[in-house]
C-alpha positions in Angstrom: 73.4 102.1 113.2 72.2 101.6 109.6 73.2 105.6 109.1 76.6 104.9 110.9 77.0 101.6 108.2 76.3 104.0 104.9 78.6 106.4 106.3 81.5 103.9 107.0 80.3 102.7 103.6 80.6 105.8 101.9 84.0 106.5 103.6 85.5 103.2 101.5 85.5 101.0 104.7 85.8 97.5 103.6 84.6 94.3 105.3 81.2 95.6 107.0 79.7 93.3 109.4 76.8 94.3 111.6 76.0 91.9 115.1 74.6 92.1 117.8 77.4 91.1 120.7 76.4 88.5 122.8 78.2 90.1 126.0 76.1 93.5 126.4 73.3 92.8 123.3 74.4 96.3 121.7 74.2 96.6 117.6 78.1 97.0 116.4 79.8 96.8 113.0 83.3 95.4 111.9 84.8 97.8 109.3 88.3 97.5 108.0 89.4 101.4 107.4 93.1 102.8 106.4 94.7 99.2 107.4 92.8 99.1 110.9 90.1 96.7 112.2 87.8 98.9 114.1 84.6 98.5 115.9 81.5 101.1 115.8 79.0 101.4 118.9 76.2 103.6 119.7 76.9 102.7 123.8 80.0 101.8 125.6 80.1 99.0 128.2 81.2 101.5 130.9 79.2 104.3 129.5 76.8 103.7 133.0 80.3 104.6 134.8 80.7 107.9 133.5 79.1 111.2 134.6 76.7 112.7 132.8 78.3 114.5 129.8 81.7 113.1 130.6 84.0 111.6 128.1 86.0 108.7 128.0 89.2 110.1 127.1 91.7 108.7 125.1 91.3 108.6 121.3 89.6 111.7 120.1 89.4 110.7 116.5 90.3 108.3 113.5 93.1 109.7 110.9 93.6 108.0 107.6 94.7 108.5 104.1 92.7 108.8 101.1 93.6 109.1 97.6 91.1 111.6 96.3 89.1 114.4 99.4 87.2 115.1 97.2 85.8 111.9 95.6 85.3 111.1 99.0 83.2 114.3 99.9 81.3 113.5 97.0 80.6 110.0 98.1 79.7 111.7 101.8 77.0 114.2 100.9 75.2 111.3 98.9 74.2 110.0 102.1 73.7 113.9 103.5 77.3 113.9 105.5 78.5 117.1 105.2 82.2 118.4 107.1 82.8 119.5 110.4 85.9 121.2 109.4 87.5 121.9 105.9 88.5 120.8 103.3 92.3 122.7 104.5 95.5 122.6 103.6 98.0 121.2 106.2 101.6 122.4 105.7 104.7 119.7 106.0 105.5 118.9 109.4 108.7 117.1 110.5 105.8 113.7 110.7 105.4 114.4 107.3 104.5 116.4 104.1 101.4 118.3 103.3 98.1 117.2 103.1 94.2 118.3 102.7 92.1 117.1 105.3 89.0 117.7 106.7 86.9 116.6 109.6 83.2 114.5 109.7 81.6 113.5 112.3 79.9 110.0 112.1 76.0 109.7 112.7 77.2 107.7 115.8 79.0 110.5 116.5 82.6 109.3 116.2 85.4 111.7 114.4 87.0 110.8 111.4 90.0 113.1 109.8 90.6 111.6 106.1 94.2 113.0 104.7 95.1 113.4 101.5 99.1 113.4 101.4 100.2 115.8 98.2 
């Protein structure tokens, strides 16, 4: 978890706080991110319910705006995060205008697509 805290760190998360939860005893952190309050895990609760290899479902990643992609990158491969996918350029869609994005993959392993709206 300490790589998974530079990375949110690095990403501009705000409000990190690291515990231990006293329901299941599993390291988490608090991060505030694009106006969310989100929680990072390295095991689910119900991960002992799931086939082996099986997903959960439901959210396949995080999606939020960033003011400069590439300060960000740069703050990224400082503490060796490199992208999945991109930098692209997405063209205006009738949610919105165009935007660079790419795609990183946590060191927990959770997805995170960071938008730049031009």
């Amino acid at each position: 978890m300490d790589a998974e805290a530079a990375f949110l760190d690095a990403l501009g998360a705000g409000g990190l706080i690291r515990f231990v939860s006293p329901a299941d005893h599993v390291d988490r952190i608090r991060a505030f991110l694009g106006g969310a309050d989100l929680r990072f895990f390295p095991t689910g609760i119900y991960d002992n319910l799931l086939e082996a290899g099986e997903r959960a479902g439901g959210l396949s990643h995080v999606g939020f705006a960033v003011p400069d992609l590439g300060a960000l990158a740069e703050r990224l491969e400082r503490v060796g995060v490199g992208p999945l996918l991109g930098p692209f350029l997405a063209p205006p869609t009738p949610a919105g205008g165009a935007m660079r994005v790419s795609f990183y993959r946590s060191p927990n392993g959770t997805l995170i697509e960071p938008q730049q709206i031009l």
